[in-house]
N, CA, C and O atoms as a Tinker XYZ file with bonds, in Angstrom:
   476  protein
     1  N   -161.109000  101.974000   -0.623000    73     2
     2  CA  -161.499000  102.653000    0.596000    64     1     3
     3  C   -160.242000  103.115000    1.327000    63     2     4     5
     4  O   -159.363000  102.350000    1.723000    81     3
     5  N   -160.243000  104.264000    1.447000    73     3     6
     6  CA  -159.215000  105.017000    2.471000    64     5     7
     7  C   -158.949000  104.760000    3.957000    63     6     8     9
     8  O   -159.810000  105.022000    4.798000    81     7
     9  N   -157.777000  104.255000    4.272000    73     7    10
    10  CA  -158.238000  104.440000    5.705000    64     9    11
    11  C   -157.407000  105.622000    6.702000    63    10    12    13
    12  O   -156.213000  105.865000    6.524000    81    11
    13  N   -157.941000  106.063000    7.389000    73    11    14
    14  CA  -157.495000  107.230000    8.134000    64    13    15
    15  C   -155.956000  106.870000    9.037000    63    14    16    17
    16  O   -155.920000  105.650000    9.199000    81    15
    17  N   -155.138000  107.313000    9.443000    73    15    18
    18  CA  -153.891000  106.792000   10.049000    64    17    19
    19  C   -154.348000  107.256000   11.415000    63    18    20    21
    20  O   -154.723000  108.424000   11.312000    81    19
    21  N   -154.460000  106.828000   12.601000    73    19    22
    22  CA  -154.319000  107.024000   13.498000    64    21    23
    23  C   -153.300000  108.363000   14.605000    63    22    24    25
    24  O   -152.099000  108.295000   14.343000    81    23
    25  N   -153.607000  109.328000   15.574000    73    23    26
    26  CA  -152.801000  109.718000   15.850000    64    25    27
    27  C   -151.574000  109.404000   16.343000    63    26    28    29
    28  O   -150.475000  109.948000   16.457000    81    27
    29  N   -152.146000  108.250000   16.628000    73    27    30
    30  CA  -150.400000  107.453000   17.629000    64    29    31
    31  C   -149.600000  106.982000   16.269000    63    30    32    33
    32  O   -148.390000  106.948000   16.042000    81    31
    33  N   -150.513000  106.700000   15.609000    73    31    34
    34  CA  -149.735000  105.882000   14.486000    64    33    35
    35  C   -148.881000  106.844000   13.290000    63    34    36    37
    36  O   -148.056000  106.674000   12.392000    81    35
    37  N   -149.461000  107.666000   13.758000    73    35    38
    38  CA  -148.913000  109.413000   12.744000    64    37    39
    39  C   -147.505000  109.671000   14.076000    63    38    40    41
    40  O   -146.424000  110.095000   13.669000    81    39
    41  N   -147.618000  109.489000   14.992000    73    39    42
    42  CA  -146.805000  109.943000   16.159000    64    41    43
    43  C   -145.476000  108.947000   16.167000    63    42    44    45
    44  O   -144.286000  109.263000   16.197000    81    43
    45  N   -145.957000  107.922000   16.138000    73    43    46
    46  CA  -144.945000  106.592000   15.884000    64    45    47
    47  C   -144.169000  106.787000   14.279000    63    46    48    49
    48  O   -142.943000  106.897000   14.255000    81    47
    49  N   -144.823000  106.815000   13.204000    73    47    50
    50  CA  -143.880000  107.142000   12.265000    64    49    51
    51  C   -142.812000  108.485000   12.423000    63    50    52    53
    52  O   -141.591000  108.392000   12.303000    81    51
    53  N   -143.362000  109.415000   12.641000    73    51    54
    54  CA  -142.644000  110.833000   13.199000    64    53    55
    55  C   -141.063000  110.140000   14.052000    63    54    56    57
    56  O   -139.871000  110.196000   13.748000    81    55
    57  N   -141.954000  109.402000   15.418000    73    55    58
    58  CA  -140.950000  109.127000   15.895000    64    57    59
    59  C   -139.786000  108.399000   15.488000    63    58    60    61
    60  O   -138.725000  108.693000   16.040000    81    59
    61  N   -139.803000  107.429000   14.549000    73    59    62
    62  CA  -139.304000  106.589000   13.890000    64    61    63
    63  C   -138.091000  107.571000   12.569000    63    62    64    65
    64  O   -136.873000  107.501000   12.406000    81    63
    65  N   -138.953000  108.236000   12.007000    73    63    66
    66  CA  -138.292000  109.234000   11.353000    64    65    67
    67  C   -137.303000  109.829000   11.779000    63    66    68    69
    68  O   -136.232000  109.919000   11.180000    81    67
    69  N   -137.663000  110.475000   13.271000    73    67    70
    70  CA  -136.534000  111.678000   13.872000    64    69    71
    71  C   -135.542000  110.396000   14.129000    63    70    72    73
    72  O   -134.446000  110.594000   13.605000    81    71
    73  N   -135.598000  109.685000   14.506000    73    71    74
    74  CA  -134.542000  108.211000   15.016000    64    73    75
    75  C   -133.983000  107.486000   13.804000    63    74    76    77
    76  O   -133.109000  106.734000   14.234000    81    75
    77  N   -134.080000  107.373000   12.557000    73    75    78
    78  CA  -133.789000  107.048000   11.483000    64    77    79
    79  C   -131.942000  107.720000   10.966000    63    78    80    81
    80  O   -131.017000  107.378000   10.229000    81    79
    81  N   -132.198000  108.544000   11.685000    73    79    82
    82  CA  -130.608000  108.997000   11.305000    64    81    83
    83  C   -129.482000  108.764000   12.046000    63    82    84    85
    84  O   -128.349000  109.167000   11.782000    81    83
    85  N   -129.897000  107.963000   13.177000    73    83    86
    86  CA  -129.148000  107.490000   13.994000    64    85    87
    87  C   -128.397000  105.876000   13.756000    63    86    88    89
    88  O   -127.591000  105.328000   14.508000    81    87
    89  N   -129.042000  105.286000   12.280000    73    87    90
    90  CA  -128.726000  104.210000   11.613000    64    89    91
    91  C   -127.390000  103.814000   10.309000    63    90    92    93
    92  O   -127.325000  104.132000    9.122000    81    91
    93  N   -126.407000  102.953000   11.237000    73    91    94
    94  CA  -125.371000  103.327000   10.430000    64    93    95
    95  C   -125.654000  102.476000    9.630000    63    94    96    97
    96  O   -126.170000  101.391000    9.896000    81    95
    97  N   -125.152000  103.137000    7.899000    73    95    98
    98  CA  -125.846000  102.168000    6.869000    64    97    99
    99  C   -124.319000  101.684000    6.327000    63    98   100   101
   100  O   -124.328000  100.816000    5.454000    81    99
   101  N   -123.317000  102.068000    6.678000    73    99   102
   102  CA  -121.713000  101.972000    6.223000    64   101   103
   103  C   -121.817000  100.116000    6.438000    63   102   104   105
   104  O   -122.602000   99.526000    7.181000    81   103
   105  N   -120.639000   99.424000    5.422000    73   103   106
   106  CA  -120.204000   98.456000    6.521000    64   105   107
   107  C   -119.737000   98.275000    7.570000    63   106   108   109
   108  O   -118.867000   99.077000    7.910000    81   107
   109  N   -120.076000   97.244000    8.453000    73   107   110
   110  CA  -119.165000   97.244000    9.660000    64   109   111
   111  C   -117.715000   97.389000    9.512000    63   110   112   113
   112  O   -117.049000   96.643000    8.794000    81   111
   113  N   -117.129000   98.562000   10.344000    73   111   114
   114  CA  -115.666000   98.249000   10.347000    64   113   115
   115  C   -114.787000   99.109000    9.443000    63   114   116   117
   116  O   -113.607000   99.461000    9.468000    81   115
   117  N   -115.749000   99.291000    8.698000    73   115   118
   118  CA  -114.412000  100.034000    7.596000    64   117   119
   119  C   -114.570000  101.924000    8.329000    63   118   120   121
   120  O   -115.218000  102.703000    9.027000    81   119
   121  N   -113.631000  101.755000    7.637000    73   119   122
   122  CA  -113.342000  103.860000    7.794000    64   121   123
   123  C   -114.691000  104.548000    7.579000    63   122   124   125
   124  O   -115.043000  105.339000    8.455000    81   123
   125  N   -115.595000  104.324000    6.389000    73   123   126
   126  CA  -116.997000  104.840000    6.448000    64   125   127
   127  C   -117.663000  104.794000    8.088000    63   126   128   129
   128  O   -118.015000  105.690000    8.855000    81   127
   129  N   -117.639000  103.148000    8.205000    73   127   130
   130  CA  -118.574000  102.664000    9.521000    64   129   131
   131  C   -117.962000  103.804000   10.302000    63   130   132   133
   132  O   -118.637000  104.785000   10.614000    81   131
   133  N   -116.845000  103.693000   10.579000    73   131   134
   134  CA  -116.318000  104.104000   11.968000    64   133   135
   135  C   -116.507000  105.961000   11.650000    63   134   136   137
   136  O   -117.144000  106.339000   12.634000    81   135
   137  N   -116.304000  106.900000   10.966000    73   135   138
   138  CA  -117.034000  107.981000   10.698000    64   137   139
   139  C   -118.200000  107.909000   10.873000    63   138   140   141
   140  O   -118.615000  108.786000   11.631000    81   139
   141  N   -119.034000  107.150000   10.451000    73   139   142
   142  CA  -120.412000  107.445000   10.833000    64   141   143
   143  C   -121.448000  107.461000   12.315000    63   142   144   145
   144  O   -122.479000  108.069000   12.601000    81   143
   145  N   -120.273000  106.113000   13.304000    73   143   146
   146  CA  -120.476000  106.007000   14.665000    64   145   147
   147  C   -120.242000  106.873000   15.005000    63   146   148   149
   148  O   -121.060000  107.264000   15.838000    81   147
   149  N   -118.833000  108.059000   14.669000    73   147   150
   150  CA  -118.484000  108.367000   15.699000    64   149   151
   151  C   -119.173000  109.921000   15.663000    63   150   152   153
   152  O   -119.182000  110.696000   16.619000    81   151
   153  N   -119.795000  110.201000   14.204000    73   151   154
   154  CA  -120.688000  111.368000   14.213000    64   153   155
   155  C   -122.217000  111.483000   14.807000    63   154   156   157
   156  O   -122.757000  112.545000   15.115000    81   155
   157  N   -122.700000  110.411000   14.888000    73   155   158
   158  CA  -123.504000  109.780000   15.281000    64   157   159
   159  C   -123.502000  110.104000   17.350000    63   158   160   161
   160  O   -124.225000  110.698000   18.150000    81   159
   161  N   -122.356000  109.368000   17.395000    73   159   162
   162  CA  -121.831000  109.502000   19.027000    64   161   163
   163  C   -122.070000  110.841000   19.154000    63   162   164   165
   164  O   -123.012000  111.221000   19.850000    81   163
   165  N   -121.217000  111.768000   18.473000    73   163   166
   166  CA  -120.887000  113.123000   19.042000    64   165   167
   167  C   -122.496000  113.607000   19.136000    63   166   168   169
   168  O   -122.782000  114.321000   20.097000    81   167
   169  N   -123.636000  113.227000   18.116000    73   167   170
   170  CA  -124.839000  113.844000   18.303000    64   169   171
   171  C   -125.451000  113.603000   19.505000    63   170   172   173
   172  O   -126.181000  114.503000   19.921000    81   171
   173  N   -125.313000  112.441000   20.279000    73   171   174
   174  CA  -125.742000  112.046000   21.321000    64   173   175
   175  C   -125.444000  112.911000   22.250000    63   174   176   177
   176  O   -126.270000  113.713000   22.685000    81   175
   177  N   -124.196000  112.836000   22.661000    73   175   178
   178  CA  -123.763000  113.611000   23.361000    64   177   179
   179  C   -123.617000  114.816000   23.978000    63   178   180   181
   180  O   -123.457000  115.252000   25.118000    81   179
   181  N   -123.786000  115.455000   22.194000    73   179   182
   182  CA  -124.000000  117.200000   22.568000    64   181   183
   183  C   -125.612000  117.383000   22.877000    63   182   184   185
   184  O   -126.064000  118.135000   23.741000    81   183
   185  N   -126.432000  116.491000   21.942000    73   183   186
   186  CA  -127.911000  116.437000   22.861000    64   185   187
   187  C   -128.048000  116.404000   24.429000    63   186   188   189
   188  O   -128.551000  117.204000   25.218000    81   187
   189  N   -127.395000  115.142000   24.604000    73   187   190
   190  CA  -127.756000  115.268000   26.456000    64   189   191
   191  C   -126.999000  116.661000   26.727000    63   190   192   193
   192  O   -127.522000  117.449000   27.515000    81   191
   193  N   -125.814000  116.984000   26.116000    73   191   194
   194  CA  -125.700000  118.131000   27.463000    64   193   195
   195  C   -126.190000  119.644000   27.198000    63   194   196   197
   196  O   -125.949000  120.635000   27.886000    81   195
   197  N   -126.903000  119.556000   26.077000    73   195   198
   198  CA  -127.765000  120.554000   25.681000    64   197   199
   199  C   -129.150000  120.487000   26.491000    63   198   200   201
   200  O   -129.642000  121.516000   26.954000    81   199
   201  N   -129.867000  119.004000   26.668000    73   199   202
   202  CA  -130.891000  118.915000   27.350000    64   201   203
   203  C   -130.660000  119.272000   28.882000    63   202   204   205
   204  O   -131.547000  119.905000   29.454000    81   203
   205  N   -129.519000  118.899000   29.573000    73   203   206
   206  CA  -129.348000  118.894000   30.236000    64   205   207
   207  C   -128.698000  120.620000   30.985000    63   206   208   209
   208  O   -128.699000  121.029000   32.145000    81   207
   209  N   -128.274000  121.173000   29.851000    73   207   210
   210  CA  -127.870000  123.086000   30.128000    64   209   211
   211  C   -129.612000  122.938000   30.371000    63   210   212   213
   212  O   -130.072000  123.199000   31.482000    81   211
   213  N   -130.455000  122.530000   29.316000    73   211   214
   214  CA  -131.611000  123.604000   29.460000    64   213   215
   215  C   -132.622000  123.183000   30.411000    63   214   216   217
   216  O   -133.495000  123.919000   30.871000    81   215
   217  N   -132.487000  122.191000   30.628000    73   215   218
   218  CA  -133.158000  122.229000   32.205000    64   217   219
   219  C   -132.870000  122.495000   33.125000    63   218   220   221
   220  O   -133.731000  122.846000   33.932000    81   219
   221  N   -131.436000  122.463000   33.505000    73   219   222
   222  CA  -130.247000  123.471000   34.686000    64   221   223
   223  C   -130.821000  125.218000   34.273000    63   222   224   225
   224  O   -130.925000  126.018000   35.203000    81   223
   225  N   -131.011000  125.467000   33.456000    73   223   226
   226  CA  -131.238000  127.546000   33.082000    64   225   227
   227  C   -132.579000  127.012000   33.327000    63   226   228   229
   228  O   -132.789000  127.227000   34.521000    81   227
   229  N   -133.556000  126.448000   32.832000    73   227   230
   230  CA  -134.833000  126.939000   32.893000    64   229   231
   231  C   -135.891000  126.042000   33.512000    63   230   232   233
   232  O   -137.012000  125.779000   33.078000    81   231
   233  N   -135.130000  125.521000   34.917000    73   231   234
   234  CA  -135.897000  123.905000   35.625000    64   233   235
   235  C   -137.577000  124.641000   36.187000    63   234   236   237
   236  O   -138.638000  124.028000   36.067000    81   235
   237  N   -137.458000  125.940000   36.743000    73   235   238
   238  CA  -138.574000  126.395000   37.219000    64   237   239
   239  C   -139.749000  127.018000   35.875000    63   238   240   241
   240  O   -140.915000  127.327000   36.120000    81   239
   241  N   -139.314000  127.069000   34.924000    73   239   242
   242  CA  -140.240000  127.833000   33.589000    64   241   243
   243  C   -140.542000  126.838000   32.968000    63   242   244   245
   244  O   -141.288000  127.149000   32.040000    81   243
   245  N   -140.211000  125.134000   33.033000    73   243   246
   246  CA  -140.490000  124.710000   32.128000    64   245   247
   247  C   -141.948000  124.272000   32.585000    63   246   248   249
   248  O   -142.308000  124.570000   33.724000    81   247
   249  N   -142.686000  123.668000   31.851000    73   247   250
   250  CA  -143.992000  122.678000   32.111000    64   249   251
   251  C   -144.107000  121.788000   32.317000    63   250   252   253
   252  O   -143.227000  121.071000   31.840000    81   251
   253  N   -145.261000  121.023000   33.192000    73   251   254
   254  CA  -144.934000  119.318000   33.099000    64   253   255
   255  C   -144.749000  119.111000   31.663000    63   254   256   257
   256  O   -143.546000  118.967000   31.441000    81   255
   257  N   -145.529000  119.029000   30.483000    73   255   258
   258  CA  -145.469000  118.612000   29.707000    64   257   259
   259  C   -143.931000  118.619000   28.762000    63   258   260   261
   260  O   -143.483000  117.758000   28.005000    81   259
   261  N   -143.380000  119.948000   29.162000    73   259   262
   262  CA  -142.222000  120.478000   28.308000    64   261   263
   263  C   -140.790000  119.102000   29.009000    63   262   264   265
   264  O   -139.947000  118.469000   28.372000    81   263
   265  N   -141.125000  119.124000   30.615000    73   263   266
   266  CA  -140.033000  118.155000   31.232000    64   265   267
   267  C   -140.309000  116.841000   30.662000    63   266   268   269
   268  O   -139.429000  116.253000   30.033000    81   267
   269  N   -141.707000  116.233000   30.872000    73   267   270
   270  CA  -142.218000  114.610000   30.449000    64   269   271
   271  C   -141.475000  114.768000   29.002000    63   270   272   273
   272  O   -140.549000  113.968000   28.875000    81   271
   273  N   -141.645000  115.463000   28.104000    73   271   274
   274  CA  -140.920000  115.574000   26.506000    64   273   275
   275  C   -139.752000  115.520000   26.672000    63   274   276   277
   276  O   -139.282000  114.744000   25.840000    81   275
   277  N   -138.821000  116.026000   27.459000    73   275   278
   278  CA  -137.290000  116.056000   27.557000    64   277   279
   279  C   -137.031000  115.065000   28.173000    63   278   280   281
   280  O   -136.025000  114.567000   27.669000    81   279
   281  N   -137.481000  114.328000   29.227000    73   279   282
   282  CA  -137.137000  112.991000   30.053000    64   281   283
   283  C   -137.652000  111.892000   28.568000    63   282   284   285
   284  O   -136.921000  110.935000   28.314000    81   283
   285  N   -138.629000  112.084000   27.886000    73   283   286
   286  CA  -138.786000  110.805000   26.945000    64   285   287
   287  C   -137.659000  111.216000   25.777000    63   286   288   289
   288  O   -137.309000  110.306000   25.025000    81   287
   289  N   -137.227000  112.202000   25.638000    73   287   290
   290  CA  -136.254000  112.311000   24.807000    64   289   291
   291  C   -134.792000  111.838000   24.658000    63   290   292   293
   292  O   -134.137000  111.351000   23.736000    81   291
   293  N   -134.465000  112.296000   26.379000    73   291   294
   294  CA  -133.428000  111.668000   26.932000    64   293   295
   295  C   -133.375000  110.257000   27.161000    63   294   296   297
   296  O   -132.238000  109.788000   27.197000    81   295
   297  N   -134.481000  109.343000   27.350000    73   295   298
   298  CA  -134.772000  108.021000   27.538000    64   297   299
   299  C   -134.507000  107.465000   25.782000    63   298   300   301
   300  O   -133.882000  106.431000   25.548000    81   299
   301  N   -134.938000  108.109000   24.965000    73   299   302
   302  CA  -134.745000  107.615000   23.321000    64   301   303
   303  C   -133.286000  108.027000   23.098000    63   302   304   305
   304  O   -132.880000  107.211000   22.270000    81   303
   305  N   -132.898000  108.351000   23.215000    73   303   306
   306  CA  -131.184000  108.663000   23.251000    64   305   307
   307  C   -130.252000  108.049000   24.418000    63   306   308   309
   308  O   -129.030000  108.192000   24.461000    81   307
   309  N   -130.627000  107.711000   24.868000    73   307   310
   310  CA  -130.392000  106.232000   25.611000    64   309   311
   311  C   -130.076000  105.174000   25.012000    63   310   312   313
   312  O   -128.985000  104.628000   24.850000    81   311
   313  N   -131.663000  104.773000   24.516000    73   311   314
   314  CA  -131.530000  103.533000   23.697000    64   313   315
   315  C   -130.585000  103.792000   22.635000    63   314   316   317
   316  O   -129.886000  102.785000   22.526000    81   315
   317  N   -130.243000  104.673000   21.805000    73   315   318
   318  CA  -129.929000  105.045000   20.613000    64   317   319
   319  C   -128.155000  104.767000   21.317000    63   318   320   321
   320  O   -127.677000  103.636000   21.231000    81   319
   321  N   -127.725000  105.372000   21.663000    73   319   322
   322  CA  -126.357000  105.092000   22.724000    64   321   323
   323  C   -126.318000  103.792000   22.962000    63   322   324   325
   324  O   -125.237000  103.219000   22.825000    81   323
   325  N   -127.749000  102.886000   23.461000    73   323   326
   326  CA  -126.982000  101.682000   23.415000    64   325   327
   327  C   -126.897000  100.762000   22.414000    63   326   328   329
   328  O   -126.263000   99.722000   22.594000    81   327
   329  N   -127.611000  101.069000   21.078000    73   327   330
   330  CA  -127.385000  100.708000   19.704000    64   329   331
   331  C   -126.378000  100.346000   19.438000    63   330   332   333
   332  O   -125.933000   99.210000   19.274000    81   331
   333  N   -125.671000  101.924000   19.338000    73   331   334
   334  CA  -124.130000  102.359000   19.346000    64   333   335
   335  C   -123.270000  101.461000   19.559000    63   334   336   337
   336  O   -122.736000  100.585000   18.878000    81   335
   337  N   -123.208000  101.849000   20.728000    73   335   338
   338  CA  -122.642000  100.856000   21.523000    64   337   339
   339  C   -122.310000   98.993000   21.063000    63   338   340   341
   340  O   -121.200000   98.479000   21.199000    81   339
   341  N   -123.169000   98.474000   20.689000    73   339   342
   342  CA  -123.675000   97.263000   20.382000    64   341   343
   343  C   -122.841000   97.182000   19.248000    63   342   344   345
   344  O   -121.943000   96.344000   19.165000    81   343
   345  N   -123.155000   98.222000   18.144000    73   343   346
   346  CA  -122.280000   98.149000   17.054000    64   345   347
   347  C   -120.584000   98.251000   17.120000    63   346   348   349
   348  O   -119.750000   97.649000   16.444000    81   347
   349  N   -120.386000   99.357000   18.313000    73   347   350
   350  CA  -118.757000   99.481000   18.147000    64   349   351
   351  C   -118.467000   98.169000   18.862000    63   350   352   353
   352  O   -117.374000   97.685000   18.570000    81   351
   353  N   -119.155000   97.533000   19.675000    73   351   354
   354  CA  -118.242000   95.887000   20.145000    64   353   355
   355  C   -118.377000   95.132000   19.412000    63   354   356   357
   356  O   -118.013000   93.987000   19.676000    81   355
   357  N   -119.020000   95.470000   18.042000    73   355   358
   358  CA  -119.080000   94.031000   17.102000    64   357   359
   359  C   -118.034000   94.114000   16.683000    63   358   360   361
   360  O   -117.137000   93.276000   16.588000    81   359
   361  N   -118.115000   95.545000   16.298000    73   359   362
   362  CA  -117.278000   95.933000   14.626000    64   361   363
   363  C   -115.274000   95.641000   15.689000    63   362   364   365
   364  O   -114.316000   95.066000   15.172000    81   363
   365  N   -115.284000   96.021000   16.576000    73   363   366
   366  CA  -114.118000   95.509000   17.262000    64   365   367
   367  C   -113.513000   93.674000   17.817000    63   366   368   369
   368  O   -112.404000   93.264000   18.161000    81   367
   369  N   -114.604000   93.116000   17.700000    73   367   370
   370  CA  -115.130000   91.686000   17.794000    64   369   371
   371  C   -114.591000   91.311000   16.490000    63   370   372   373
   372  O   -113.543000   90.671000   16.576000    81   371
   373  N   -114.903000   91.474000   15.617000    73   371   374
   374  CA  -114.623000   90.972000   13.892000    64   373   375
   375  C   -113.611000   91.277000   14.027000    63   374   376   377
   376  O   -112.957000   90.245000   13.871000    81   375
   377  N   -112.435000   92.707000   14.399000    73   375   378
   378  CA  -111.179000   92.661000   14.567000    64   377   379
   379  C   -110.486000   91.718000   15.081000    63   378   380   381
   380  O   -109.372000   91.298000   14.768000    81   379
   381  N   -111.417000   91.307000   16.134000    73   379   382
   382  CA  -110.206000   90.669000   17.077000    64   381   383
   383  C   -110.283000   91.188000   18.066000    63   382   384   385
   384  O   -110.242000   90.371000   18.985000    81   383
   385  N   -110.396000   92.346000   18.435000    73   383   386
   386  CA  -110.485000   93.474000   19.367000    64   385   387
   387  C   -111.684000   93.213000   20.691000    63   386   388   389
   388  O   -112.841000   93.603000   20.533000    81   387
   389  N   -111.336000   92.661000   21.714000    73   387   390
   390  CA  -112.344000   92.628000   23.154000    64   389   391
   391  C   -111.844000   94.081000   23.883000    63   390   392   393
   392  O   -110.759000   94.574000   24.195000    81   391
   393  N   -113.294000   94.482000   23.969000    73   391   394
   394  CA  -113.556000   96.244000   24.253000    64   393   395
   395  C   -114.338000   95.977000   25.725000    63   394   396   397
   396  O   -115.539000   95.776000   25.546000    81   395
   397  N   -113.966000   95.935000   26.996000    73   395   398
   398  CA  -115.458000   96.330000   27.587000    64   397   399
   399  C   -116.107000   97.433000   27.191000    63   398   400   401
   400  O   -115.708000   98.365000   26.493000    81   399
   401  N   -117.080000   97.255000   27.669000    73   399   402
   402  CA  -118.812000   98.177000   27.593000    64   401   403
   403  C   -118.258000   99.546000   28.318000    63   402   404   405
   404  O   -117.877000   99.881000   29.440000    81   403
   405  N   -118.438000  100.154000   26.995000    73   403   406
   406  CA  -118.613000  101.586000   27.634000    64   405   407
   407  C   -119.963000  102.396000   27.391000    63   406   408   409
   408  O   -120.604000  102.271000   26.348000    81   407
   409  N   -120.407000  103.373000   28.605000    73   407   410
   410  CA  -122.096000  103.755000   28.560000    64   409   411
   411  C   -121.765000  104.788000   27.807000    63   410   412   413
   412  O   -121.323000  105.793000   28.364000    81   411
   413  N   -121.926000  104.744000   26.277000    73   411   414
   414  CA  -121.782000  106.261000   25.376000    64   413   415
   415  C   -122.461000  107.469000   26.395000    63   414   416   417
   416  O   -121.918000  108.502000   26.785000    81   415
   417  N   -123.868000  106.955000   26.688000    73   415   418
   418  CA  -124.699000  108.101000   27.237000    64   417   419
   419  C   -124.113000  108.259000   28.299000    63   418   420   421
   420  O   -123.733000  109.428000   28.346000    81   419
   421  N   -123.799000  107.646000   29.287000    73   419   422
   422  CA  -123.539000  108.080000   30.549000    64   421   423
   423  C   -121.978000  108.031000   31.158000    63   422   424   425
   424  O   -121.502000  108.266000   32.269000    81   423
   425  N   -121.315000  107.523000   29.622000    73   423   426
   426  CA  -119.989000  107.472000   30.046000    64   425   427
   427  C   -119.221000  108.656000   30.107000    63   426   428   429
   428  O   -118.237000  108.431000   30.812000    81   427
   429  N   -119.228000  109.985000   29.623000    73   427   430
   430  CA  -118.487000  111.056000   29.561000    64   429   431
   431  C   -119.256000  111.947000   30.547000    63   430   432   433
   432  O   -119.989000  112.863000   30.175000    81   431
   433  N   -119.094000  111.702000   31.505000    73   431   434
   434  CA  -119.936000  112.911000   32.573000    64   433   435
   435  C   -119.042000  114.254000   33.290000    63   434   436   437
   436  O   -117.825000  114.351000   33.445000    81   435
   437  N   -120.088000  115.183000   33.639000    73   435   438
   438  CA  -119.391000  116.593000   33.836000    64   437   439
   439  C   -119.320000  116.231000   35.417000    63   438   440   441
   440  O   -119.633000  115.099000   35.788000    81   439
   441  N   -118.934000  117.143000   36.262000    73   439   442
   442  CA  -118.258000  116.780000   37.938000    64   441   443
   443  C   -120.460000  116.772000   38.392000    63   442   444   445
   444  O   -121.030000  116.103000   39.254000    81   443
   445  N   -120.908000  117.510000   37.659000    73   443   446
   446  CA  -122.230000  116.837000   38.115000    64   445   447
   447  C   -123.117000  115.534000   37.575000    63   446   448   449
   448  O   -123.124000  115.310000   36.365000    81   447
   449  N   -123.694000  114.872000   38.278000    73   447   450
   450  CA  -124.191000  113.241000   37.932000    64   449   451
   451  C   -125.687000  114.097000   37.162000    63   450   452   453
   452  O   -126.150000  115.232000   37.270000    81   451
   453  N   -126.038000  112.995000   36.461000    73   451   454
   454  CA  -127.319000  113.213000   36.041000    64   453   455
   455  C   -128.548000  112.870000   36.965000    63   454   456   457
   456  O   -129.728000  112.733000   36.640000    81   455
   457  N   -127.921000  112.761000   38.279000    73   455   458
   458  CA  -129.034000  113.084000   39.483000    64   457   459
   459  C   -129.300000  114.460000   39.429000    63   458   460   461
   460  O   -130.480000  114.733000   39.651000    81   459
   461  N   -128.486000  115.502000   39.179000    73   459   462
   462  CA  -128.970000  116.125000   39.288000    64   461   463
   463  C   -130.134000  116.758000   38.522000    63   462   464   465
   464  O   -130.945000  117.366000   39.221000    81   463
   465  N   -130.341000  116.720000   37.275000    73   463   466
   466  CA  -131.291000  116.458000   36.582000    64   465   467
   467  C   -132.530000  116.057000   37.029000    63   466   468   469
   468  O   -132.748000  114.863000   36.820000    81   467
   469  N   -133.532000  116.747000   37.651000    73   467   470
   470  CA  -135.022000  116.441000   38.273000    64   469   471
   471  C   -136.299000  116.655000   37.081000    63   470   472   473
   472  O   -136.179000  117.639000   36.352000    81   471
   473  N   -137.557000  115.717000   36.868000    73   471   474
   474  CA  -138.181000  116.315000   35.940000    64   473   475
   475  C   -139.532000  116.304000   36.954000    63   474   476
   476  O   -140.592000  116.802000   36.575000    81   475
C-alpha cells in the first residue's frame, strides 16, 4: 500500500535539500575543511546582501507573502551562519586556537543596520 507524502512533508524535504549544501563534509581542520567554510561563508553573505538590495529596490512591490518568504529565508541563513560558526571554533579549539564568537550573519555589516530592513 502506497502512502501519499504529505504537503508539509514534501515542503520539509525541499527544505532540507536547499540547506544540504551548506554541510561541510571535509575533515575538521584540514585545508579541504577550511575551503569549504569559507565558500560556504561567502554564500551566506552575498545572500543576505542580495536579500537585503532587494527589499531596499523593491520594499513597496513586494507582497506579504513575497516579504514572509524572504524574512523565513533570512531567519534559515541565520541558523546556517550559526552552524558555521560552531564549526570554525571547534576546528580552531583542536588547534589550540581560542577565537571569540564572531556573528558570520551579522558580523560584516554595511553603515546601514539590518533595522533597516522592514517586512
Amino acid at each position: 500500500m502506497k502512502k501519499d507524502i504529505s504537503p508539509f512533508n514534501m515542503l520539509l524535504a525541499q527544505e532540507i535539500t536547499n540547506l544540504e549544501r551548506f554541510v561541510i563534509k571535509a575533515p575538521m581542520g584540514t585545508d579541504e575543511f577550511w575551503s569549504q567554510w569559507q565558500e560556504k561563508v561567502g554564500e551566506i553573505i552575498v545572500t543576505k546582501a542580495a536579500v537585503k538590495r532587494a527589499l531596499k529596490l523593491n520594499k513597496d512591490k513586494l507582497s506579504e507573502e513575497e516579504k514572509k518568504k524572504l524574512s523565513t529565508m533570512l531567519e534559515a541563513f541565520k541558523d546556517v551562519a550559526a552552524y558555521l560558526e560552531l564549526l570554525r571554533n571547534t576546528a580552531l579549539k583542536l588547534k589550540g586556537i581560542e577565537s571569540p564568537n564572531w556573528d558570520i550573519f551579522d558580523g560584516l555589516e554595511e553603515n546601514e543596520s539590518d533595522d533597516d530592513i522592514s517586512f
